[in-house]
N, C-alpha and C positions, 0 to 999 in steps of 0.2 A: 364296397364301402370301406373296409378295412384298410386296401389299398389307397384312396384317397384320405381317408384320418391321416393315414402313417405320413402321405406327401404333407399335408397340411403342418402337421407336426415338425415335421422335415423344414419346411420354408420360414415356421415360426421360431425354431431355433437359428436358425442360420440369419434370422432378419434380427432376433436378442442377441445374438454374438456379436454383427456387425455394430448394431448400435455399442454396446459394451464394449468392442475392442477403441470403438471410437471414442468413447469416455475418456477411457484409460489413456490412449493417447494424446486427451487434453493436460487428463494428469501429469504425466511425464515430459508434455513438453513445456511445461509451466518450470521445468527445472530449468531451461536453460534462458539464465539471467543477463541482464546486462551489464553486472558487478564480476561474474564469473567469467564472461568474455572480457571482460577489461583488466579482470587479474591478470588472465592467462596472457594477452596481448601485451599490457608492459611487461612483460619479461620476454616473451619471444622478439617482441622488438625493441628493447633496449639497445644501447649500445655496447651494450658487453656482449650482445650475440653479432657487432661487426658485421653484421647484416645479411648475415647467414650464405657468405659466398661458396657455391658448390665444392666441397671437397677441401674448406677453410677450416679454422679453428670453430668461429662460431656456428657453422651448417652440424659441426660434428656436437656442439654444446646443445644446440637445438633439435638434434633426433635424439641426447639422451634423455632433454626435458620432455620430449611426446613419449618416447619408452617407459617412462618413472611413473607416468600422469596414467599411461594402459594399465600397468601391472599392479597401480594403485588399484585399476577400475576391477581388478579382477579378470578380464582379458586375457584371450590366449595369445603368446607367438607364435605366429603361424609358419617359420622357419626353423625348424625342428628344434620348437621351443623359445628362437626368437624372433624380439620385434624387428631384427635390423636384416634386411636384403641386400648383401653387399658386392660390389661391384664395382671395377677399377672403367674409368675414362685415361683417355690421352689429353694431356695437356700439349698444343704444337703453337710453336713459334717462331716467327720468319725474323731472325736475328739480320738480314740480310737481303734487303731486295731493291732491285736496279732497274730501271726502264728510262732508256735513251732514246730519245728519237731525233735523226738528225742532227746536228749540234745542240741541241736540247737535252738535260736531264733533271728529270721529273721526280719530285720529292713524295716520298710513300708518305702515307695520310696526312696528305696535303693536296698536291695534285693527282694522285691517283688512291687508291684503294686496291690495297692486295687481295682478291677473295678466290683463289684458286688453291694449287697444291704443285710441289715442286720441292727438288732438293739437290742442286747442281753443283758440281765442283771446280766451274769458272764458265764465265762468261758467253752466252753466243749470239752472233749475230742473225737478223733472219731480215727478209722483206717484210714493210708494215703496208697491207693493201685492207681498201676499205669496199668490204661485205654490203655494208645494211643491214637489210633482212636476211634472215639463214631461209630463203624460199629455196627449193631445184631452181629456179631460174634465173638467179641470183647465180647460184653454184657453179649454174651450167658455165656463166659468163665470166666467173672472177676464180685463177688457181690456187688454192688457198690451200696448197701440199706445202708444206715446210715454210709458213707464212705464219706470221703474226695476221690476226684477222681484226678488224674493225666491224665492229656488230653495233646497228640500231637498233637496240632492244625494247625501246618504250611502248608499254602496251601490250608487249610479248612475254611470255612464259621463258624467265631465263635460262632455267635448269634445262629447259628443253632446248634451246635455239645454240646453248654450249655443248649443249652432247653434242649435237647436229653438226655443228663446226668442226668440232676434234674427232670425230669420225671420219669427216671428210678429208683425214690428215692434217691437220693445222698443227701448228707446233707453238701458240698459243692464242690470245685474244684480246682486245681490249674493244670494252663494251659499255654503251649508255645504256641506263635500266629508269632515268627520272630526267623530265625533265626541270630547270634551276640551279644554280650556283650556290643558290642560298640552303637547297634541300642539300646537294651534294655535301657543303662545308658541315652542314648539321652531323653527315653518320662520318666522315673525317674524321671530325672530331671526336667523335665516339671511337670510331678505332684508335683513334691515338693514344685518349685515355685508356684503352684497355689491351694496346699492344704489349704492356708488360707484364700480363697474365697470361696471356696465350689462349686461344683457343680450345674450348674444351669437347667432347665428342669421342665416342668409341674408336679403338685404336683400327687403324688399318693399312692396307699397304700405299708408300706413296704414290699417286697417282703423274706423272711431266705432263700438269698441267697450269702452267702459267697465264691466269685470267687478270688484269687490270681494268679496274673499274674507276672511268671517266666522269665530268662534266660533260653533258650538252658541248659548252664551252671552251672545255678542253682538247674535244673530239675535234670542234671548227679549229683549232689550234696546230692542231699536231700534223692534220691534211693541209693548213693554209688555206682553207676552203669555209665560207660563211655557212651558219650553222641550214639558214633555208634550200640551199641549194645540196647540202646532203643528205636531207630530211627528202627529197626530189630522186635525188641520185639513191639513198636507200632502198626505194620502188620501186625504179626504173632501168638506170643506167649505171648503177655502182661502178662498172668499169674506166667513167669518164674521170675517176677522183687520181689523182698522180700517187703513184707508189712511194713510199717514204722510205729511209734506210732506220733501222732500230737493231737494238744490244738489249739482253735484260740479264739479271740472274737471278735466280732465289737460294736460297739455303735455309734450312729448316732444322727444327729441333726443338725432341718430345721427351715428354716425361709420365710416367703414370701417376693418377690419380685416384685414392680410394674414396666411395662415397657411399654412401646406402639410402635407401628407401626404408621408411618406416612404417609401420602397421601393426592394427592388431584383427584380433578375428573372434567373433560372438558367434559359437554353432547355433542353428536356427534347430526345429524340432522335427516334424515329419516331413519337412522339405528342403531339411538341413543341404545333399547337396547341389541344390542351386544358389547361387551367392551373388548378393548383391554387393557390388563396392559403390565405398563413398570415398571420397579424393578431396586431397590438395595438393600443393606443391608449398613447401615450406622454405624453399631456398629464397635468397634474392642475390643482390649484385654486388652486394660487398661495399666495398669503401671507394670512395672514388677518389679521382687523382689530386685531388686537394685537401686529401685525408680526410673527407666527411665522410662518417656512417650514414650508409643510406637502410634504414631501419626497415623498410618497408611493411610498415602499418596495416596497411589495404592491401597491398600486392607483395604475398597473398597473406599475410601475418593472420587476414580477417578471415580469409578460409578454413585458415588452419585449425585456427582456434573454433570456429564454428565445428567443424568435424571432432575436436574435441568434445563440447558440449553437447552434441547430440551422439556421440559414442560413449559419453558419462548418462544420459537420457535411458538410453538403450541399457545399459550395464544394471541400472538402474533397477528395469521393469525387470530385468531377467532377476536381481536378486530376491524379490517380489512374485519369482515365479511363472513372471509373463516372459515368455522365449521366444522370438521370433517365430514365424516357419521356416523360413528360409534365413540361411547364414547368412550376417553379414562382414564383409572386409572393408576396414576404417584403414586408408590407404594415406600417408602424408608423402608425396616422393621428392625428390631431389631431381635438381639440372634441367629442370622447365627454364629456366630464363637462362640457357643454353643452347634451350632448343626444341623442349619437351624429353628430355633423355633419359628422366626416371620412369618416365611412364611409358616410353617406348620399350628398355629393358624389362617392368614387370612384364608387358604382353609380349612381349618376345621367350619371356622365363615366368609365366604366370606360375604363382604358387597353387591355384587352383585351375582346373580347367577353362579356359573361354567358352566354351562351348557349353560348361553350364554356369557362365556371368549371365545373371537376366539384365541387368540392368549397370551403369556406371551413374552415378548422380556429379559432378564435376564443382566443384564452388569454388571460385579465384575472383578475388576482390567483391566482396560483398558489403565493407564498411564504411561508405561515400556516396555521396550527391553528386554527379557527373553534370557537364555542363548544361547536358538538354534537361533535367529537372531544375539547377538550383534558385530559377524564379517560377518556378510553378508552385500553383495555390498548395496543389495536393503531390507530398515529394515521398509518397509512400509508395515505393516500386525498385522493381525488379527486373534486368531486362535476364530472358529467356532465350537458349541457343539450341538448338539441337533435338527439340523435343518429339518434331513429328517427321525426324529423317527417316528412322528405318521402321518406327513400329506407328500402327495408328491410334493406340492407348494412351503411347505414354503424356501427352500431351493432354488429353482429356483427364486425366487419372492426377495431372499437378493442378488443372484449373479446380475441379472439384475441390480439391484440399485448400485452394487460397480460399475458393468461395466459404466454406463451412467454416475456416480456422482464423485466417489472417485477412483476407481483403487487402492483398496490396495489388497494385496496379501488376501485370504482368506485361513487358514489350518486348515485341519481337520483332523490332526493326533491325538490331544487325541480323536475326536470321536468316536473311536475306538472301540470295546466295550469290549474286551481285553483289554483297557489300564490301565497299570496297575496303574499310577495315580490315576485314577476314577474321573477325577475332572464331571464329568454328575453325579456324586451323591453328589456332594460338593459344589453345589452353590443354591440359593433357586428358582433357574426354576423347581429342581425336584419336588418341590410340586405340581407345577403346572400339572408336566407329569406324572407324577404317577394321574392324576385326569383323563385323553387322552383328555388334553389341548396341542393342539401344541405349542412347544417352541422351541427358540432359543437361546442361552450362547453366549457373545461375554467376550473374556478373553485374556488378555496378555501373561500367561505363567509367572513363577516363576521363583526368582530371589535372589542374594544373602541378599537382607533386607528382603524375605517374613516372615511375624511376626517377626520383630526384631527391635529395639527402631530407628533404621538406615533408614526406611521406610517416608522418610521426602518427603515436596514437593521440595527442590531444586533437587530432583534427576529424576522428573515428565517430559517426555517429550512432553509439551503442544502443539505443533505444530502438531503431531501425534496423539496425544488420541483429536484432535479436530477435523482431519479426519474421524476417528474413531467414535466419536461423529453426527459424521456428515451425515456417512451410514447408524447408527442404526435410525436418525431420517426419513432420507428419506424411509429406512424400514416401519418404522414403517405409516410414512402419506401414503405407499401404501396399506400397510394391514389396513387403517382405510378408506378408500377409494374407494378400488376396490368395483365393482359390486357383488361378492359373496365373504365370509369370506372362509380362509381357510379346504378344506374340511380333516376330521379326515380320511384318507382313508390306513392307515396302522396302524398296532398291533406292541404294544412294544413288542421288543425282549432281552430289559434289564430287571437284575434280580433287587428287590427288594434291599434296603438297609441296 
């Protein structure tokens, strides 16, 4: 009898706790307002923060404003003593690159796109013969040793089908990845605008890899050959296409660049070290070439500031006495719209272990109506990425919390794994999951300002990205809370990036 009072007792405490912790966290997350996120947003994206280009004037104004905003909170530096995790990128820039073919020469982002690696001190010439596909039976047939190769990449994993080629000896490539003229002209023109910045990315050694990237169009161009009949010959017969004569050169030139990651870190109490992080990415694209600040409002200003708000939420209870169990790490990083590079660096240099991260929660653009809601009756939602990859909780343990707290719509149509978006490899929770850290993406969905100087905050809709704001915190005080961290109990079935 004894024994059962004492369980009984036991279950009735733990069932008043629960209810109580979930009080409390009605309380504290009633702090995080719509007037608070819209403070904090006109300033992070102002023009005076020049749009927060990685490794810029404004990126550097804007990790001091998230540093001032922790230390305000009471917050620890988790970098012996500070909030900033620093770390130099290379900036590389192809001051110089040639691709001839035949009497033909081909103007860089215009007709082709430089997207390889190379740094030559004059000119050479090579044969231009055309691949297709990078198959063995393709290989078997076309000798692509000391060749410029022609690759029909559409459909294909490029990263893969360029190793494959320059393995095979090739001494470079030019390669279709889309098919249209009009898609082509689109990222053109994007290199162009940004060929005066350079390239940003961790430093390393150069690789004599000269890849040119074609039109469809350009590829039926350079062979004199219609684009249906190499689309045939790609599959088949690559051999039939006539060898062309080509020149190229690159020359290149880098420079380092300082940036850091910001954060701070709330110790949790009898479960202090397993640590949960919460993330954004506070960078964007800078100015663009017709000298507009591209503010970027939503992507991710709206994150940012959210992870704000609810690391002021959290500060909050702890001053109040209520301390998590488990520590959490309020993560803002840099050079996601790079590449994801801040977030690659922390897990590559986690300041805590991975091994005991339970969880990453990831928020990048959470303050917009994307186009599949903005004529629906009910525009209260959230699309969801990542939730039931590695663990089978974490995804029951976010819907509980909308259902009891917020009631927004939850969608998980890009999580897909087909989707052809891929936004699960485009925001920086993949680093996390690519480590088999459970993680979860909260995302709004794209819109017609996504990267475009138009991305302001009057067009934020704060009442919404505050609900919003509002689930990812009560999320999160569960998973820093509950009695066991999310157990890792499924294998990714996404492919690498």
């Amino acid at each position: 009898m004894k024994r059962n009072y004492a369980l009984t007792g036991a279950l009735l405490l733990m069932f008043s706790w629960q209810v109580n912790a979930q009080d409390m966290a009605v309380k504290y997350a009633s702090t995080i307002t719509a007037g608070d996120l819209e403070k904090h947003l006109t300033i992070l994206a102002s023009d005076e923060m020049e749009g927060r280009d990685t490794g810029e004037k404004g990126q550097k104004m804007a990790a001091e404003y998230l540093a001032k905003f922790y230390e305000g909170l009471g917050l620890a530096g988790p970098v012996d003593g500070s909030y900033y995790q620093k770390f130099n990128l290379a900036s590389v820039s192809f001051p110089e690159v040639n691709l001839t073919v035949g009497k033909k020469k081909l103007v860089n982002n215009q007709d082709f796109v430089f997207i390889g690696d190379g740094d030559m001190k004059k000119a050479a010439k090579a044969d231009l013969v055309f691949l297709g596909l990078a198959s063995p039976e393709n290989l078997a047939k076309v000798d692509v040793k000391g060749k410029i190769v022609g690759l029909w990449a559409i459909g294909s994993r490029a990263q893969t089908v360029v190793k494959d080629v320059m393995d095979a000896g090739a001494a470079g490539i030019v390669i279709v990845t889309m098919e249209g003229q009009a898609n082509f002209d689109r990222l053109a023109n994007r290199y162009k605008s940004l060929s005066g910045k350079g390239r940003l990315g961790f430093e390393q050694e150069t690789k004599q890899e000269p890849i040119f990237l074609v039109s469809s169009d350009q590829m039926s161009s350079l062979f004199a050959t219609p684009v249906e009949i190499l689309k045939e010959a790609a599959k088949n017969n690559p051999e039939s296409i006539k060898i062309q004569k080509a020149s190229f050169l690159v020359k290149k030139s880098k420079k380092l660049v300082p940036t850091e990651n910001v954060m701070a870190y709330l110790e949790g109490t009898d479960k202090k070290e397993e640590v949960l992080v919460i993330s954004s990415h506070y960078d964007h694209t800078g100015i663009d070439s017709e000298g507009r600040v591209n503010n970027g409002a939503d992507d991710d200003g709206s994150g940012t500031v959210s992870v704000m708000e609810i690391a002021e939420a959290f500060a909050m209870a702890a001053k109040d006495g209520i301390k998590p169990r488990r520590s959490i790490l309020f993560l803002n990083v840099t050079g996601e719209e790079k590449g994801l590079l801040g977030s690659e660096y922390y897990s590559d240099h986690p300041i805590f272990p991975l091994e005991n991260t339970v969880n990453n929660i990831n928020i990048d653009m959470v303050g917009r109506i994307d186009y599949e809601y903005q004529d629906a009756e009910n525009k209260d939602y959230v699309y969801v990425i990542g939730s039931e990859m590695l663990s089978s909780q974490l995804k029951t343990i976010n819907e509980y919390n909308n259902i009891t707290h917020t009631n927004l719509i939850l969608d998980y149509r890009y999580d897909a794994e087909d989707d052809p978006n891929r936004f699960y490899y485009r925001s920086d929770h993949y680093n996390f999951a690519k480590h088999n850290i459970p993680v979860i993406f909260f995302f709004n969905g794209v819109h017609d300002d996504y990267h475009q100087h138009t991305d302001t905050v009057d067009k934020i809709e704060f009442p919404l990205m505050t609900k919003r704001a509002q689930l990812i915190f009560h999320t999160a005080w569960d998973l820093a809370n509950r009695m066991n961290r999310t157990p890792v109990d499924r294998t990714s079935t996404r492919a690498e990036r």
